[in-house]
Backbone as JSON Lines, residues from 0, in Angstrom:
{"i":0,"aa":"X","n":[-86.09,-3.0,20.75],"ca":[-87.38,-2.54,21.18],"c":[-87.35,-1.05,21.49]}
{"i":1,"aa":"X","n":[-86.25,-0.29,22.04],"ca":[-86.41,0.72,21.91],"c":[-86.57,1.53,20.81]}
{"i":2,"aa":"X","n":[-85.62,1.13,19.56],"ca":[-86.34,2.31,18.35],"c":[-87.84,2.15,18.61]}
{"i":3,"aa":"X","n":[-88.84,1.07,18.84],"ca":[-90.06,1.24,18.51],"c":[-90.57,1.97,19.59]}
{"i":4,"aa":"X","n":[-90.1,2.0,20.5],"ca":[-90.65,2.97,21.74],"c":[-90.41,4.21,21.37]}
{"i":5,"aa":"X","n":[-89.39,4.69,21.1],"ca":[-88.65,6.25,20.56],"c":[-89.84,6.24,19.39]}
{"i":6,"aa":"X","n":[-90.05,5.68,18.82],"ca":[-90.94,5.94,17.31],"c":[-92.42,6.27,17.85]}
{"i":7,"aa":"X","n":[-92.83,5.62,18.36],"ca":[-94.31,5.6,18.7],"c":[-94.18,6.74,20.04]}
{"i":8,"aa":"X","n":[-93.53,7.08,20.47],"ca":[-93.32,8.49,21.58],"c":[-93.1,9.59,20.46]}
{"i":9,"aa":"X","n":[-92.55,9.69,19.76],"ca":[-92.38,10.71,18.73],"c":[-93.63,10.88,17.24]}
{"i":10,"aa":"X","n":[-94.33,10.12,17.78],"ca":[-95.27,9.77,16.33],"c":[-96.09,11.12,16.74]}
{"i":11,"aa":"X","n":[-95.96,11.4,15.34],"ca":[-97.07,12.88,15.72],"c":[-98.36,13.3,14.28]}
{"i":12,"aa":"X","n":[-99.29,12.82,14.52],"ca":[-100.25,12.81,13.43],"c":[-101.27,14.13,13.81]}
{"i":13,"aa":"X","n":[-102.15,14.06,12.13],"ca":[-103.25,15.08,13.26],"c":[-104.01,15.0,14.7]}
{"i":14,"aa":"X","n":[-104.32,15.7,15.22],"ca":[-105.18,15.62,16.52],"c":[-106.81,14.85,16.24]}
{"i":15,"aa":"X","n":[-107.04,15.14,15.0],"ca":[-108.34,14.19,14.75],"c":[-108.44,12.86,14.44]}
{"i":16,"aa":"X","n":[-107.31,12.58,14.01],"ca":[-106.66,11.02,13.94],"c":[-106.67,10.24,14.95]}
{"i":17,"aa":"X","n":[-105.76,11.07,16.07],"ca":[-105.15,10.72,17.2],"c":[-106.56,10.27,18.24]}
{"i":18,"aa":"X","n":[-107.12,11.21,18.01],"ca":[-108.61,11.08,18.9],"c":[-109.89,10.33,18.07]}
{"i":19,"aa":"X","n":[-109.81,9.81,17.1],"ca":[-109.93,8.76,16.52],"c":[-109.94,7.65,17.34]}
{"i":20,"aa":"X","n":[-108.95,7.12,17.21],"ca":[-108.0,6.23,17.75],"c":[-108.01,5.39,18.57]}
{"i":21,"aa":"X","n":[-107.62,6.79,19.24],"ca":[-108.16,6.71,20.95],"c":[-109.34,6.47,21.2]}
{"i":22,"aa":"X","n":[-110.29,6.55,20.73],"ca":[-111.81,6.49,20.98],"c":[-111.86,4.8,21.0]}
{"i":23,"aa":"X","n":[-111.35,4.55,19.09],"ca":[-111.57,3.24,18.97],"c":[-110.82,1.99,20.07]}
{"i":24,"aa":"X","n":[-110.31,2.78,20.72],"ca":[-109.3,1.97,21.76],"c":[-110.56,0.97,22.57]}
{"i":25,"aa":"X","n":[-111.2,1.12,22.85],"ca":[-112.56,0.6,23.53],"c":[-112.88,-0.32,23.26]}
{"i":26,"aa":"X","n":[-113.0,-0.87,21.75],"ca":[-113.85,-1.75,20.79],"c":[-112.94,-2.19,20.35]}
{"i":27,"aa":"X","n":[-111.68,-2.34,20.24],"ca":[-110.44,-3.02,19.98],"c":[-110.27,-4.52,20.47]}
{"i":28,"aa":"X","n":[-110.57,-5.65,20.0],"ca":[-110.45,-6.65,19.98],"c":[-109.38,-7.37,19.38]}
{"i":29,"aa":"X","n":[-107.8,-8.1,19.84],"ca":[-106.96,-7.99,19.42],"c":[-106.92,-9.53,18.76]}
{"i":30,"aa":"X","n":[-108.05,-10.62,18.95],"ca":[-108.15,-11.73,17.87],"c":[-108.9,-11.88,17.2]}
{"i":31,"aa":"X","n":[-110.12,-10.53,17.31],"ca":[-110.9,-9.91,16.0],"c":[-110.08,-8.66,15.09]}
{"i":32,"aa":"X","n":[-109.15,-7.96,15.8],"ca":[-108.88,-6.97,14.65],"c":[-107.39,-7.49,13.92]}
{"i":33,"aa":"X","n":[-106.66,-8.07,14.77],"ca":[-105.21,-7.98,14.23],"c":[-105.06,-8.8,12.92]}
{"i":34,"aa":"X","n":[-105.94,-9.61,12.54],"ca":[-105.88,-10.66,12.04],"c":[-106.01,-9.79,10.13]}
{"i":35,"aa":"X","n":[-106.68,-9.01,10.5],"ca":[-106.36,-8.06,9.05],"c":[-105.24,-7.24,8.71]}
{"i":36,"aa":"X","n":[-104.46,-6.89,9.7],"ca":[-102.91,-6.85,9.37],"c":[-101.75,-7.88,9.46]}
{"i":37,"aa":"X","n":[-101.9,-8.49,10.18],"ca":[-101.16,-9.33,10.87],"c":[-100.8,-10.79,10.29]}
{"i":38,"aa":"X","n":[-100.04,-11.42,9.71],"ca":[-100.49,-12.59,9.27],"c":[-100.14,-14.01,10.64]}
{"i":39,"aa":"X","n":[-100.84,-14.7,11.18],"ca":[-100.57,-15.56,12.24],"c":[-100.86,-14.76,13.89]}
{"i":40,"aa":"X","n":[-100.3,-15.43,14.62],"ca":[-100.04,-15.3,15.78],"c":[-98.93,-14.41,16.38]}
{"i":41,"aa":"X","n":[-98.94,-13.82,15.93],"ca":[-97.46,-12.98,15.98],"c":[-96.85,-12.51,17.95]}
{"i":42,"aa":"X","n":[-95.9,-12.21,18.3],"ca":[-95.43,-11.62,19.67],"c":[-95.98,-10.12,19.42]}
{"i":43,"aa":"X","n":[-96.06,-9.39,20.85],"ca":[-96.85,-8.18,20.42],"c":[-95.27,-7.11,20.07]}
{"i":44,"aa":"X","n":[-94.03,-7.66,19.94],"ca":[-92.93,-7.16,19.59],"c":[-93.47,-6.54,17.98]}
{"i":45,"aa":"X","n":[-92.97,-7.97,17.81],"ca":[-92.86,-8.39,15.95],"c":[-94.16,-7.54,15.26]}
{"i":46,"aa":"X","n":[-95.8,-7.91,16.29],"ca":[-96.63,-6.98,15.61],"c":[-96.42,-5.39,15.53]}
{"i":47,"aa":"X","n":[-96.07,-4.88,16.83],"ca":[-95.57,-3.61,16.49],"c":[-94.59,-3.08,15.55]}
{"i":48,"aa":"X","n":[-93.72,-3.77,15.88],"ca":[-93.2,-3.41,13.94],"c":[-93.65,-3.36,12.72]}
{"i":49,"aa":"X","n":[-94.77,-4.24,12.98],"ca":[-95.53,-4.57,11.32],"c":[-96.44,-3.58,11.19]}
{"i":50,"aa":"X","n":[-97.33,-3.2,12.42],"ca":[-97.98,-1.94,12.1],"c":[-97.48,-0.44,12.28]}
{"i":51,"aa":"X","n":[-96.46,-0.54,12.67],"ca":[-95.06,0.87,12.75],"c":[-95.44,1.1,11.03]}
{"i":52,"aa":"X","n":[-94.99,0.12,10.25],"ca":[-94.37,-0.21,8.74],"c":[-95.78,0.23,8.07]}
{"i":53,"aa":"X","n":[-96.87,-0.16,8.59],"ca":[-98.04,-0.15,7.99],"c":[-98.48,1.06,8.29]}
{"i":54,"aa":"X","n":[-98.73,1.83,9.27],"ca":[-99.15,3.42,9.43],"c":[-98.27,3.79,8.85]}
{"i":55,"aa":"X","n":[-96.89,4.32,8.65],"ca":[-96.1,4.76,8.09],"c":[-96.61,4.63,6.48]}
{"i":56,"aa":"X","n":[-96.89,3.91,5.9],"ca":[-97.25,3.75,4.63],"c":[-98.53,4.32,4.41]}
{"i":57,"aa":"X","n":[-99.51,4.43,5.34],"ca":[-100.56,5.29,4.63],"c":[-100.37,6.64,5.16]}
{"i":58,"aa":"X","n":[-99.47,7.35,6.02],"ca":[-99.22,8.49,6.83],"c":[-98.74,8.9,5.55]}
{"i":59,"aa":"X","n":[-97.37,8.34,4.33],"ca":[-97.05,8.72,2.89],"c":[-97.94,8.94,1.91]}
{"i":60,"aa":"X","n":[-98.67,7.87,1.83],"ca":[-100.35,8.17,1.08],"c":[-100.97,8.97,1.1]}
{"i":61,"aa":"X","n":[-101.45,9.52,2.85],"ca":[-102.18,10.94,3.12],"c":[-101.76,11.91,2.84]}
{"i":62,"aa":"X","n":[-100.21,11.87,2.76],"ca":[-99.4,13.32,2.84],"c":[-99.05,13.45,1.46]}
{"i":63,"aa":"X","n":[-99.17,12.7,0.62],"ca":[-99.31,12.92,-1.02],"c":[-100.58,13.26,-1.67]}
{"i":64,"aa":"X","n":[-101.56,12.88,-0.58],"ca":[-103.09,13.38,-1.23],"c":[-103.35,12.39,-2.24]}
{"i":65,"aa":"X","n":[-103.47,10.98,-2.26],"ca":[-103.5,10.16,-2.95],"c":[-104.79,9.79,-3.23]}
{"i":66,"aa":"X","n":[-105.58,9.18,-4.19],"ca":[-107.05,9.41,-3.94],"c":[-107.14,8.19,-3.47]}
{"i":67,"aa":"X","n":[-105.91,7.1,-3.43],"ca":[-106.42,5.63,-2.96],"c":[-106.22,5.63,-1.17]}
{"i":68,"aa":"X","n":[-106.09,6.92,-0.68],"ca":[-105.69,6.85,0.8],"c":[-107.24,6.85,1.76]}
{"i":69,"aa":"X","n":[-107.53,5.89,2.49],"ca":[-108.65,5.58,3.23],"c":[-108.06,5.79,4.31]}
{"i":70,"aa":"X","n":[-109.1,7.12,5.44],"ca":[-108.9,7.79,6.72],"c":[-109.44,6.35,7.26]}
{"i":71,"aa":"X","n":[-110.22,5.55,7.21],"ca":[-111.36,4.85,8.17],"c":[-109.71,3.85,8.02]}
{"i":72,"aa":"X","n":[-109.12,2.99,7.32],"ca":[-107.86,2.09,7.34],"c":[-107.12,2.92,8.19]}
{"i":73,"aa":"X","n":[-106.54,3.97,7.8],"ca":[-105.31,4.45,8.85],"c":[-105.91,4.7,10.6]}
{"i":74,"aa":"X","n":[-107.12,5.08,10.74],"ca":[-107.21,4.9,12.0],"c":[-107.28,3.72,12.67]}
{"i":75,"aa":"X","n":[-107.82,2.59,11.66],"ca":[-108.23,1.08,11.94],"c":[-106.6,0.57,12.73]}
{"i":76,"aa":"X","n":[-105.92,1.13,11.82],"ca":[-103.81,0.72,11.94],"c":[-103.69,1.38,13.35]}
{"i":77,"aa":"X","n":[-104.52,2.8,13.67],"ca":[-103.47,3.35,14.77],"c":[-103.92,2.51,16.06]}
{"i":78,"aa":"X","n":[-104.98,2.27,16.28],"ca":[-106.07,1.69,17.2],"c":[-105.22,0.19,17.41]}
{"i":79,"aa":"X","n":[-105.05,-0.7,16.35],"ca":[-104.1,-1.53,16.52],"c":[-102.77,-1.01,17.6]}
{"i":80,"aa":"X","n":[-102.39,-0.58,16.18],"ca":[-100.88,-0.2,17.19],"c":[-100.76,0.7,18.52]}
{"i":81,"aa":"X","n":[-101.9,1.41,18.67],"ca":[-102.08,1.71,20.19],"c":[-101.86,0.84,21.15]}
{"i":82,"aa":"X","n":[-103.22,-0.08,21.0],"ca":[-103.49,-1.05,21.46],"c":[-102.53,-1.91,22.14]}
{"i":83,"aa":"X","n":[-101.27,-2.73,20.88],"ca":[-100.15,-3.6,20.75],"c":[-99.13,-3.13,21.62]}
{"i":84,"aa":"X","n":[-99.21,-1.36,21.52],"ca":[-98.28,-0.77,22.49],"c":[-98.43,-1.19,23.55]}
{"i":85,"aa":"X","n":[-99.78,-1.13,24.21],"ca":[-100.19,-1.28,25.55],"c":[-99.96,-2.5,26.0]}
{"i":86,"aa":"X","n":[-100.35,-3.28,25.24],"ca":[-100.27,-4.83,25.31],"c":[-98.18,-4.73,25.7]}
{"i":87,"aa":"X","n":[-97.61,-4.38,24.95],"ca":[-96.14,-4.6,25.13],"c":[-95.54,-4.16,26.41]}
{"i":88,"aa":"X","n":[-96.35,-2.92,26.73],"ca":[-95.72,-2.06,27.78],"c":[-96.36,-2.67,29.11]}
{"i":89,"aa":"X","n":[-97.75,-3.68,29.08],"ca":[-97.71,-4.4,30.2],"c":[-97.14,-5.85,30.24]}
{"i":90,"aa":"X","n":[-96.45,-5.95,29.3],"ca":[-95.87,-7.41,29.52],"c":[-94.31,-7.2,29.64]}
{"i":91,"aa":"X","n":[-93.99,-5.82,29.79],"ca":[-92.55,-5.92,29.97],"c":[-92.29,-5.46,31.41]}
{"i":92,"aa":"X","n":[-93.64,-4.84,32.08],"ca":[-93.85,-4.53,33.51],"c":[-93.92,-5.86,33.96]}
{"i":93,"aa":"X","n":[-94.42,-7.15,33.56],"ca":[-94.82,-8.13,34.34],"c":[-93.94,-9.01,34.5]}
């Protein structure tokens, strides 16, 4: 669990992304949204890895200038994995 902590402390995207994101943090519903990345019920461990794997893959997309790269998906991913963070970081306090 720590690489994913070190990863997501070191994640460094644009600032308009980031505040994106963050915005969507609000409206984040985690058994309405996850369910489009996620396959099942997953621990909020295992999901953070899956969407680590999944931003990472369109963060390569964007940075190639790909024409199949969708801004509205990669923020949809960070908002998740924000989210999952939070979710992890209060269940390891509890």
């Amino acid at each position: 669990m720590t690489d994913c902590r070190t990863l997501l402390a070191t994640l460094r995207r644009p600032r308009l992304l980031m505040r994106a994101a963050r915005f969507g943090l609000t409206e984040y519903r985690r058994e309405r949204d996850l369910r489009r990345f996620v396959v099942g019920n997953a621990s909020p461990e295992a999901t953070v890895s899956t969407l680590i794997t999944a931003e990472a893959k369109l963060e390569a997309t964007r940075l190639t200038g790909d024409a199949a790269y969708s801004v509205a998906r990669h923020i949809e991913v960070l908002i998740a994995l924000l989210a999952e963070a939070q979710l992890l970081r209060r269940s390891e306090t509890a």
